[in-house]
N, C-alpha and C positions, 0 to 999 in steps of 0.2 A: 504493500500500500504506500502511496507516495504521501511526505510529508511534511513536502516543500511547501514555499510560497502557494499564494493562490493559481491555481492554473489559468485563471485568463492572463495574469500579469507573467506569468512561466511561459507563457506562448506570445503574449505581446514582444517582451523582451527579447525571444529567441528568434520570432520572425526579424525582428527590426536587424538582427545579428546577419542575416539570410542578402548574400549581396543582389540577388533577384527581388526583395523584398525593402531591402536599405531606402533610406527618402522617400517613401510613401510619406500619403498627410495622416495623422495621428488617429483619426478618422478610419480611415480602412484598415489600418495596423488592428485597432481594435476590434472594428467589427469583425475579423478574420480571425481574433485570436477567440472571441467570445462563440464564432460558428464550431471552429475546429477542436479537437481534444487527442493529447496525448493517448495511443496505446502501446502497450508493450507487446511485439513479438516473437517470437520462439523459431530461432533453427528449423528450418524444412516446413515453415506453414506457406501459402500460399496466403497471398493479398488477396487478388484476384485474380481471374482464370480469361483465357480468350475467347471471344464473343462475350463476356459478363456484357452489365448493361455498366455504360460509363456516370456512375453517378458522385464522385469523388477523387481528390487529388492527394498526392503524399508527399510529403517532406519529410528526408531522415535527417531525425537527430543521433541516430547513435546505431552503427551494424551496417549491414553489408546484402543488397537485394539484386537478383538477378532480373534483368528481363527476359522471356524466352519465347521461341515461336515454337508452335508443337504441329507436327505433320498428322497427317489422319492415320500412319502407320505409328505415330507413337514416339517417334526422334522427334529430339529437341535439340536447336540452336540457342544457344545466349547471343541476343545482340544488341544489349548493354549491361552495366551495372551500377549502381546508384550507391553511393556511400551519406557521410554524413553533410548535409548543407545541400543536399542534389533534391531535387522539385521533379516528380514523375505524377504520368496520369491523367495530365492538363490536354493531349490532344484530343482524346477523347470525349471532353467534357466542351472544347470549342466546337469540333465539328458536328457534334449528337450522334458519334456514331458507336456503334460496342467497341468493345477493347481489341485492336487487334493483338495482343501478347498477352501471356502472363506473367504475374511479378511472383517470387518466390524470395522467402530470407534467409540467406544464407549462414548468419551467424545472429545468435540473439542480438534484438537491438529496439531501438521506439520511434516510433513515425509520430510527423502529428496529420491529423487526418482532416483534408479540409472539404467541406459540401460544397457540390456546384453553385448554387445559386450564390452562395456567398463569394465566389470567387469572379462571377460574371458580373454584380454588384458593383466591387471593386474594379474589374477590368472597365466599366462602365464611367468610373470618376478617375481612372489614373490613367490616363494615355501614356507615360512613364511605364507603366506595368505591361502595358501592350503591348510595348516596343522592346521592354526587356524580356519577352514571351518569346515575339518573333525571333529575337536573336538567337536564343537558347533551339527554338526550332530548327532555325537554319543550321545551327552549332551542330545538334544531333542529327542530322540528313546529311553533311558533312561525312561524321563519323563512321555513318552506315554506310556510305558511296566506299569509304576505305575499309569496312568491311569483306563490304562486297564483294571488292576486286582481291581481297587474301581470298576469300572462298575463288573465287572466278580465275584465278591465275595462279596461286601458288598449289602446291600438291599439299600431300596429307603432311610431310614431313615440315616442309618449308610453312605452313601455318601454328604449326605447334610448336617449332622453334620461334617463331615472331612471337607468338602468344606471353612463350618464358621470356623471352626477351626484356615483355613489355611488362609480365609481371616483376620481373627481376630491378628492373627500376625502379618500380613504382615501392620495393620492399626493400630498398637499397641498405636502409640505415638497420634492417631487421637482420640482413643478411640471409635466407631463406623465403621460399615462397610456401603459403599454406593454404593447401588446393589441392583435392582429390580428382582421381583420376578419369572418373565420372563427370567432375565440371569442367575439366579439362576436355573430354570428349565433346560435351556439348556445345564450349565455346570457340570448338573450330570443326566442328562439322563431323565428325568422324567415330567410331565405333568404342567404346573402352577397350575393346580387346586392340584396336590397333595402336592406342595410346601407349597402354601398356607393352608391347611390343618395342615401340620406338624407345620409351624411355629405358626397357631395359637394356638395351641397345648399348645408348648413351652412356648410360650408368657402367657398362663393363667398359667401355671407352676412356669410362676417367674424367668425361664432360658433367657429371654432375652427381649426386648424393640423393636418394629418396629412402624417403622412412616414415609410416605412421603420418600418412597426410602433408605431407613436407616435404618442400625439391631443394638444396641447396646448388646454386647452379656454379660450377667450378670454369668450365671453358667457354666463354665470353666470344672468344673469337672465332671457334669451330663453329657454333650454332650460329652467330651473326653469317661464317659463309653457307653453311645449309640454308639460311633462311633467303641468300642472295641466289644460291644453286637450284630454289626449290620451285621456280615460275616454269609451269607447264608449257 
């Protein structure tokens, strides 16, 4: 049970922290923090599902959410992922259409959870907010276009080298990446068994370390050339 401050001023406060959210007028800060509410959620729950109906937006404050596309046969892609201070959710609620993905959590963590109407409200009095939407849109069509083209040009090998690559940056100061083999599959297209394959590959190679959920990546420079050797 939380046993902080009041939650509207807990969500006021935290939007205004929110740089998509920053200089708004005092006004919609509030009324967004009085619509929305803190929830806590758990490791492997699903948000929402594909097709849901779009009636809600999210913002993490704390943990780690996947976005995935699911095929009628059951394979899932990740193509994105939302950490803390990221706004997921919103296209759906401008265009009135269902959700095309679903969101999953990957590591416990808490959203605050905002209702449409509250959010159209606001888009309604901040032209600021409309235009820091669009950007964000274009930002994430961006992203997907480079997506695209690792699934569309590189092979199985050259995307999951890119992939470590990119986590291995992103976990630089941790020294290790912590990522099963399974999410790893999903967010480059490919099978776990052949994930598993290549990594153990790797691993006899001397290019990297796994154990109990965890790669530490040793050769920096061999996967950088696999990932340049790997366009179809």
């Amino acid at each position: 049970m939380r046993t902080s401050e009041d939650p509207v001023s807990e969500a006021r406060i935290f939007l205004g922290k929110i740089p998509l959210f920053a200089g708004l007028g005092d006004a919609s800060l509030l009324a967004l923090a009085r619509a929305g509410n803190f929830v806590r959620m758990e490791r492997g729950q699903f948000i929402f599902f594909q097709d849901d109906p779009s009636e809600k937006a999210y913002l993490v404050r704390s943990g780690l959410v996947s976005i995935i596309l699911e095929s009628l046969d059951g394979r899932k892609l990740v193509i994105n992922e939302m950490r803390s201070g990221d706004f997921f959710g919103e296209v759906g609620l401008l265009t009135k259409q269902s959700r095309s993905s679903s969101a999953i959590v990957r590591t416990d963590g808490e959203l605050l959870v905002l209702p449409r109407p509250a959010i159209l409200s606001v888009l309604e009095a901040e032209p600021l907010l409309v235009r820091r939407m669009l950007e964000l849109t274009s930002l994430r069509l961006r992203e997907s276009s480079e997506r695209e083209s690792a699934l569309a040009f590189l092979n199985s090998q050259g995307r999951l080298a890119r992939l470590l690559l990119q986590l291995g940056k992103q976990e630089l100061e941790k020294g290790y990446i912590t990522i099963s083999q399974e999410e790893l599959a999903e967010r480059t297209g490919q099978t776990r068994q052949t994930v598993a394959k290549a990594l153990g590959r790797w691993r006899r190679a001397g290019w990297l370390i796994t154990g109990r959920g965890r790669i530490m990546l040793l050769k920096y420079a061999e996967l950088s050339h696999l990932e340049q050797e790997g366009s179809l």
